[in-house]
C-alpha positions as CSV (number, residue, x, y, z in Angstrom):
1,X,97.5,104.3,27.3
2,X,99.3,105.6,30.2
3,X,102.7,104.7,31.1
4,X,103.7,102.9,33.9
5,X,105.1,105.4,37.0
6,X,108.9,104.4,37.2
7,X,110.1,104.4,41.0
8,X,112.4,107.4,41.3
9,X,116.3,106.4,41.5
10,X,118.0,106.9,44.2
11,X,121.5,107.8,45.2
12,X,123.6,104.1,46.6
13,X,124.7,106.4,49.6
14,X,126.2,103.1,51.2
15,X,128.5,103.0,47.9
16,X,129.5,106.8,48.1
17,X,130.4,106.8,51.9
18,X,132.5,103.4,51.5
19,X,134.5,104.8,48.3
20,X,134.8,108.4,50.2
21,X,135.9,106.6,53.6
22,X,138.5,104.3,51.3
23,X,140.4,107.1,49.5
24,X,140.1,109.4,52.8
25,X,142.6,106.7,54.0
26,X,144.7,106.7,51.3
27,X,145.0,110.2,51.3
28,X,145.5,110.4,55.0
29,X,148.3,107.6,54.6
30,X,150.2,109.7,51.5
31,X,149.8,112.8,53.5
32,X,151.1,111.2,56.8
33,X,154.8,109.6,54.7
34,X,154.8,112.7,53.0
35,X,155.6,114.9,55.8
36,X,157.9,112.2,57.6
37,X,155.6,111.1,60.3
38,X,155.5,107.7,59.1
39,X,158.9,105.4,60.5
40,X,159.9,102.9,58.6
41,X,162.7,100.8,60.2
42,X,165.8,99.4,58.7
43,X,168.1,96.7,59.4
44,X,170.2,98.8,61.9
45,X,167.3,99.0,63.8
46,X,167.4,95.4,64.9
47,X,171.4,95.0,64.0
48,X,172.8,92.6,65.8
49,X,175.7,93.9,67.6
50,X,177.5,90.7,68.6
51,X,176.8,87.3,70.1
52,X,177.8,85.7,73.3
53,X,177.8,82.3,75.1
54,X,177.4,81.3,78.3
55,X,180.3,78.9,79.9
56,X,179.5,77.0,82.7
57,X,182.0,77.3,86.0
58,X,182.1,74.1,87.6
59,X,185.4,72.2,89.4
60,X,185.2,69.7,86.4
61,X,185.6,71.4,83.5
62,X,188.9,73.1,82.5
63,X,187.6,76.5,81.6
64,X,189.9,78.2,78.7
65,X,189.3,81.8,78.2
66,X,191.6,84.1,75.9
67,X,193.8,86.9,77.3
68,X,192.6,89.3,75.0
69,X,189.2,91.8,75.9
70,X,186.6,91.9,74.2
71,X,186.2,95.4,73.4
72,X,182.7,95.6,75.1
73,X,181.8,96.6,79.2
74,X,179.2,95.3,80.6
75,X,177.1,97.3,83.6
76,X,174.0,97.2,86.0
77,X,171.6,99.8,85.2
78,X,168.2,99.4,87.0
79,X,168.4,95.8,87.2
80,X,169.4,95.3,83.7
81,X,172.7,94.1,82.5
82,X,173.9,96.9,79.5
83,X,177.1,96.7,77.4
84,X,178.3,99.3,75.5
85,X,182.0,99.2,73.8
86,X,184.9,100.2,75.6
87,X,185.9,103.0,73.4
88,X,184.0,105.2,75.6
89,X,181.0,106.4,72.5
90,X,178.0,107.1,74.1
91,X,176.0,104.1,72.7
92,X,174.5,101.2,75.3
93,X,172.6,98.4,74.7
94,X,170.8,95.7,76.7
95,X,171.6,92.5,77.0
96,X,169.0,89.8,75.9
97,X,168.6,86.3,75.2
98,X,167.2,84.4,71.8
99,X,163.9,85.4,72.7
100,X,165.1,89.3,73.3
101,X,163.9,88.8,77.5
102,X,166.4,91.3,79.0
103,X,169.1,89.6,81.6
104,X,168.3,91.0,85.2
105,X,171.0,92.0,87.5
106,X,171.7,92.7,90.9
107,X,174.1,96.2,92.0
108,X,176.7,94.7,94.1
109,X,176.4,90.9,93.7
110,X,179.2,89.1,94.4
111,X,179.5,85.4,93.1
112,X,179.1,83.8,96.2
């Protein structure tokens, strides 16, 4: 009796490619944080410096303001209003609402 012919087995190559591709990544990945080029942000990245609100000038209301500064300048700076503190360090940030859209200004307005 002869025995049946087995087909031959062949290598998944699919499988092999998939696994290869999948730690290729990984090893990419752990090379890439190794030698620093992968940022990971903090909480001073988005710190929030300060808040501010918005009152209204109108004849009606009796606007009360206090005598003291704030601490903080405010300044045009191609058509964005930036603040930075008044102790003269060379840091500047731009002003933005609750849904960070910068506040536009104009160079010389006046409040006409």
């Amino acid at each position: 009796m002869t025995e049946p012919v087995k087909p031959e087995e062949k290598p998944d190559n699919a499988r092999t490619l998939g696994i290869g591709f999948i730690v290729g990544v990984i090893v990419a990945v752990l090379a890439l944080e190794y030698y620093g080029y992968i940022r990971h942000s903090d909480a001073s990245d988005a710190a929030r410096i300060d808040q501010f609100n918005l009152m209204e000038l109108s004849e009606n209301v009796d606007l009360k303001v206090s005598d003291k500064e704030s601490g903080k300048l405010a300044f045009c700076s191609d058509g964005y209003l930036l603040m930075r503190p008044d102790n003269n360090k060379p840091v500047a940030g731009i002003l933005v609402d609750s849904h960070n859209r910068a506040v536009r200004c104009k160079p010389g307005m006046s409040d006409e």
